[in-house]
N, C-alpha and C positions, 0 to 999 in steps of 0.2 A: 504494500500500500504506500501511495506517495506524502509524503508531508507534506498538510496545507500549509501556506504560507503564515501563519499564526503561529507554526513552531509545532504545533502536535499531531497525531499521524488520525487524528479522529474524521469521519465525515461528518458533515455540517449539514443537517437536514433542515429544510422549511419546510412550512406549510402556510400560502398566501391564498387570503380568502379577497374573492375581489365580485363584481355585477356586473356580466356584458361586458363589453367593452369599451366603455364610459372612459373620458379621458383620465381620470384619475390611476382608475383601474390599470390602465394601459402604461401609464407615468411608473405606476408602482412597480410593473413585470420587468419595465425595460431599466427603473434604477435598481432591483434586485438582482437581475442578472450582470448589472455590471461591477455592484459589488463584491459579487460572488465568484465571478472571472479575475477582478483584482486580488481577492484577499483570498480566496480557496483553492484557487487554478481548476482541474477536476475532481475535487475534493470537496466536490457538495450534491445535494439531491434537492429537486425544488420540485413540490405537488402544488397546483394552483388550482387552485375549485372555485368555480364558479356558481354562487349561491342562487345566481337568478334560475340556473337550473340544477342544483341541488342546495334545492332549500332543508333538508332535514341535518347534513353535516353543518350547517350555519349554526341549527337547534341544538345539535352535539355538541360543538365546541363552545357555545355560548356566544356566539361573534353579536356584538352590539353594535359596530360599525363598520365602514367599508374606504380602503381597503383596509386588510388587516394581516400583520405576518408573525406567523406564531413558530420560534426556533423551537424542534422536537429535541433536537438533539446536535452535540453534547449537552449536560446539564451545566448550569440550571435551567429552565424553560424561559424565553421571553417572551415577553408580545409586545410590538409596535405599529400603535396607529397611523394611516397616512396615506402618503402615496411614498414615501424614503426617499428625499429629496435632499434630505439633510444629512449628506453623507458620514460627515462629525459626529451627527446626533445619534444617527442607526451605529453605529461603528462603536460608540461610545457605552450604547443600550446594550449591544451584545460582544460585551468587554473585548475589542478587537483594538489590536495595537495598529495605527498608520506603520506601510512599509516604507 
């Protein structure tokens, strides 16, 4: 297994809840992936559900708002709302060190 760029050999799982393709939605996928490219290389897994058409995993996870991106894993869990525009802020949220 390759070392993410964070320094540990773990994969970095998401789970990003987002509606259609609403610009927000859209904002969220394309700044997660490029966070994810920067800081994990291919040392990450990203599930992105679409609650407009599964509404019951919205009900599961409790998602109160949109979009929404809940790290599974490593621990500890986070969740951040938005679209992750604030790459400091998400970076910060899911104690990642700038390279």
């Amino acid at each position: 297994m390759e070392d993410s760029s964070d320094g540990s050999g773990t994969t970095h799982k998401f789970t990003l809840f987002v509606s259609g393709m609403s610009v927000k939605s859209g904002h969220a996928i394309e700044n997660l992936r490029k966070i994810c490219d920067t800081y994990f290389a291919d040392n990450y897994e990203v599930e992105i559900i679409d609650i407009s058409r599964d509404k019951e995993q919205a009900v599961i996870h409790q998602i109160v708002a949109i979009p929404t991106l809940i790290r599974t894993g490593p621990e500890p869990r986070r969740i951040i709302l938005g679209d992750l525009s604030d790459t400091d802020k998400v970076l910060k949220i899911l104690n990642i060190r700038e390279i």
